[in-house]
N, C-alpha and C positions, 0 to 999 in steps of 0.2 A: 676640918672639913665641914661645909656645909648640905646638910642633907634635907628634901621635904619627900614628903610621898603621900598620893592621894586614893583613896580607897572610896568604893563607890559600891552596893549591893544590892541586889534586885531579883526578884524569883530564885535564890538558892544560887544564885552566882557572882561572881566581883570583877568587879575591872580595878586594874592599880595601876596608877603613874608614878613615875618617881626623877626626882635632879638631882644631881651631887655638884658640887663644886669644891674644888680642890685643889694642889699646888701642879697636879698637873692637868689641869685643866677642868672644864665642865662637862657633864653626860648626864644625859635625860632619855626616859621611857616613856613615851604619852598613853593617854590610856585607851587609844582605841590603835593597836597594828594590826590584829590577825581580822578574818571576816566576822568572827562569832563576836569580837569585841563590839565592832560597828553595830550589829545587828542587836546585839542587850542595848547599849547604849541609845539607838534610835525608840526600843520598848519601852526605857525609863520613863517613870511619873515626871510632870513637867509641873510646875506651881500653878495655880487657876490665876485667872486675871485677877481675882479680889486678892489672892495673896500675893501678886506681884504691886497693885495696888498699895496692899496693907505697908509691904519692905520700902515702899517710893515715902509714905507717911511718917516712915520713922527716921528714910533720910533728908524729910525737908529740913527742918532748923539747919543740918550741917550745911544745906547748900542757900537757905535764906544769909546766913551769915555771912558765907562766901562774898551773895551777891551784893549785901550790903556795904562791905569791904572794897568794891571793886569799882573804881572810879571812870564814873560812867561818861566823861569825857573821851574817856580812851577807847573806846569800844564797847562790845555790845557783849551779853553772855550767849554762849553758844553750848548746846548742849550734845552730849554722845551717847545714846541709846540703845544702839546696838542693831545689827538685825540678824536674821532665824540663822544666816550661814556660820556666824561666829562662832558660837557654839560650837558645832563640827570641825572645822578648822584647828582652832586653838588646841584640839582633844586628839589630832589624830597623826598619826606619823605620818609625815609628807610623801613619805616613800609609797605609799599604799594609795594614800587620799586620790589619787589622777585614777588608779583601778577601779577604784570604788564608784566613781561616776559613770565607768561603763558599766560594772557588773552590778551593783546597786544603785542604781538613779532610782528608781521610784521607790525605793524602803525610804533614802534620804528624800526625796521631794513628801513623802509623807510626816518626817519628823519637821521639814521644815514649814509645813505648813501648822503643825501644833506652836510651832517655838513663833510664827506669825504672831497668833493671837497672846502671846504675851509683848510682843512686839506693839503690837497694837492697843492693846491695853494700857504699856508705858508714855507710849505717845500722847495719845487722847488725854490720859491724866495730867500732862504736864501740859499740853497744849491749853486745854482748858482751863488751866489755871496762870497760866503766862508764863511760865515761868522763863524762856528765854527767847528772844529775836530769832535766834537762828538754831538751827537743826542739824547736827553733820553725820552723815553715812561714809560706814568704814568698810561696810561689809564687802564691796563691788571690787577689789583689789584681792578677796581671800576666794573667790571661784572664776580666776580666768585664764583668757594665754598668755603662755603656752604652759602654764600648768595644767589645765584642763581645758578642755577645746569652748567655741563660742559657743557652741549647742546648751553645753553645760550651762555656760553663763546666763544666756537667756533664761534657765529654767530653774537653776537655783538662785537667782541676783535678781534679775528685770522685773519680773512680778510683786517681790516683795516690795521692793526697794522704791517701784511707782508706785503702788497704793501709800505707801507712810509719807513719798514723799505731798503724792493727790493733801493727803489726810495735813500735814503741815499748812499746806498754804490754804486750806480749807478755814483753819484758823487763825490767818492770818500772818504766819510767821514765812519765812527762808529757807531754802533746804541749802546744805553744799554737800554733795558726792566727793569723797576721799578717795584718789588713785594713783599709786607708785607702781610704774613699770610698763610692760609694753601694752599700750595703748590703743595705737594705730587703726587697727583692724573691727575694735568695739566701740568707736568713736562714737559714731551714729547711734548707737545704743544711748548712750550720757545724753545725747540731746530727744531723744524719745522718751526718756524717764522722765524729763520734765523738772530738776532741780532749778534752782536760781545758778548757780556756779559749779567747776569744777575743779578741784582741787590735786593734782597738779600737772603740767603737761611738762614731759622730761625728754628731749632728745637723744641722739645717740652722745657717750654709747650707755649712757643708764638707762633711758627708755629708746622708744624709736622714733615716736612723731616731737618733728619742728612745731615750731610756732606758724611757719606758712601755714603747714598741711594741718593743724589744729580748723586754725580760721577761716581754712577753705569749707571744712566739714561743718563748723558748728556756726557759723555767719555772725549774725548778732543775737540770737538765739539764746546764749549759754554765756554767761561771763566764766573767764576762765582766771585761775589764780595760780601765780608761781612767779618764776621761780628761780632761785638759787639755791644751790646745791647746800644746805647744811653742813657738810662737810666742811666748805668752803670760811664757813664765819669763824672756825677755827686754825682754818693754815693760812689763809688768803693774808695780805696786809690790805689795812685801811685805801690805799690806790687802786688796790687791783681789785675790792668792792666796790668803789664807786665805776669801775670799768665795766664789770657784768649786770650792776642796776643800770647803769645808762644803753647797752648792749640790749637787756630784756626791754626795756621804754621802746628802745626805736623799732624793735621790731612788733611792738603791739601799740604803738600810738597810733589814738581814735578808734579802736576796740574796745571790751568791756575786759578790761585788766583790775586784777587786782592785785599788786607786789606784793610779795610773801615768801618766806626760805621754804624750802620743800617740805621741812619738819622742824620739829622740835621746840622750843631747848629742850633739849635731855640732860644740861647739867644744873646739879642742885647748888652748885657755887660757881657760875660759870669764872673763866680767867680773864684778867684784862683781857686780852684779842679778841676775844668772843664779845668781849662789852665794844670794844674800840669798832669792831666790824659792824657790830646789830646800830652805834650811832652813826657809823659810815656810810651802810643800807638808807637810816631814813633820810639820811641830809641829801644823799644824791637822788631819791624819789621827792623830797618837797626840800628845801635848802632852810623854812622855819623851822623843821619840826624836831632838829634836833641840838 
C-alpha cells in the first residue's frame, strides 16, 4: 500500500491530508473539509514575492535546460504559473468547496487576493526575463458551473486572471485560458478577460457549447483551440482520427482555430495507437507534417 499524508501548523493548530492507495482501491482526505479547516488555512503565512522570486532562481537552470533541449522548430515554450484559486481548490474537499462560496466568499476572496501577489510576482519575473512566448491559465475551470454559480466565477477567476493576463501581453508575450467542462453560460467572460486563445471548447455530452454557438459569442475576438477528445488517441483507429480532424476543420474553417487533443499525453510510454493516432491527427490537419 501506498500511503502520503500532509501536515500543515499554524497558531497552535494543524490541518492534515492524507491518500492511500491500495489493492482495493484509492482514498484521500484533503486538508481543508470542516469550516475551521478553510478558515486556518485562508490565516496561513503565504511566501513574500522576494521568496517566491528567490524558489523561481533556484528553478532556472532546470528549466534553461529544458529550453535548450527543446527544438524550436516545433513550437514555442509555454509556461504554467498558476493562479490565487489553485491553491484552494487542489486543498479542499469538493463536497464542501460549492458551500464555502456562499458562506465564506469574502474570507476566500481575501486569501485570494494575498496568493495574487505571489501570482504576480511570478509572472513579472519570468515575463521580464522572457522566458517563454506564451502563458497558460488553468485556474478558470477550478471555480465555475455548475460547481459554483457564475457570481462566484466572476469574483474568484475574472479579476485575477485579467490583470496577469493585461500584465502578459504588457510584455509582450500570449496568454491561453485552459477550460474543461460546461462552458456555455461564461463564454462571454473568456472574451472579456482578454487572452489571445482558449483552450478548449467541448460539446455535448462532455461540455455543452458547439463550435457554432462558441463562434457566435467570441466572433474573431478569441482564437479558440481544440478539439479531440484525448480519449480518443487511444481507442479511435487511425480512419476514424482523420474523420474527427476533418469534422473539427469544417466546422471552424476561416476562424481563428488552433487543432489540439483536449489534453494530455498523460502516458510516460505512450502504445503504438496512441503514436499511430497523434501521426494520424497531424497528417489530416496538414498532409507534410507527418
Amino acid at each position: 500500500m501506498q500511503c502520503r499524508r500532509r501536515t500543515l501548523r499554524w497558531r497552535g493548530r494543524e490541518l492534515t491530508g492524507w491518500s492511500r492507495l491500495g489493492p482495493e482501491g484509492a482514498e484521500e482526505r484533503r486538508l481543508l473539509v470542516e469550516d475551521e479547516d478553510l478558515e486556518l488555512f485562508c490565516d496561513l503565512p503565504l511566501a513574500s514575492p522576494a521568496e517566491v522570486t528567490a524558489s523561481l532562481e533556484a528553478w532556472l537552470p532546470t528549466y534553461e535546460a529544458e529550453r535548450s533541449a527543446f527544438p524550436a522548430d516545433l513550437g514555442s515554450m509555454m509556461l504554467d504559473l498558476g493562479e490565487p484559486v489553485n491553491a484552494l481548490y487542489h486543498n479542499a474537499d469538493l463536497t464542501r468547496y460549492p458551500m464555502w462560496s456562499i458562506t465564506h466568499d469574502d474570507l476566500v476572496r481575501g486569501f485570494l487576493a494575498r496568493r495574487q501577489e505571489q501570482c504576480r510576482a511570478a509572472y513579472r519575473w519570468c515575463l521580464e526575463r522572457r522566458l517563454a512566448d506564451v502563458y497558460f491559465l488553468v485556474g478558470s475551470e477550478l471555480a465555475s458551473p455548475p460547481l459554483v454559480s457564475p457570481e462566484t466565477f466572476d469574483a474568484w477567476v475574472v479579476p485575477y486572471a485579467t490583470e496577469l493576463i493585461a500584465l502578459t501581453h504588457a510584455h509582450g508575450a500570449f496568454a491561453i485560458q485552459h477550460y474543461h467542462g460546461m462552458i456555455r453560460r461564461i463564454l462571454p467572460r473568456f472574451v472579456a478577460m482578454g487572452a489571445d486563445a482558449l483552450h478548449t471548447i467541448e460539446s455535448p455530452p462532455t461540455g455543452d457549447c458547439t463550435w457554432d454557438e462558441a463562434w457566435r459569442v467570441v466572433g474573431d475576438r478569441l482564437a479558440l483551440i481544440g478539439n479531440v477528445q484525448y480519449d480518443r488517441f487511444r481507442a479511435a483507429t487511425p480512419a476514424h482520427m482523420r474523420v474527427e480532424v476533418a469534422e473539427v476543420i469544417a466546422a471552424c474553417r476561416g476562424r481563428r482555430l488552433i487543432l489540439s487533443p483536449s489534453a494530455g499525453p498523460f502516458d510516460a510510454d505512450p502504445g503504438p495507437r496512441v503514436l499511430e493516432n497523434y501521426r494520424a491527427f497531424l497528417a489530416a490537419a496538414d498532409p507534410g507534417a507527418a
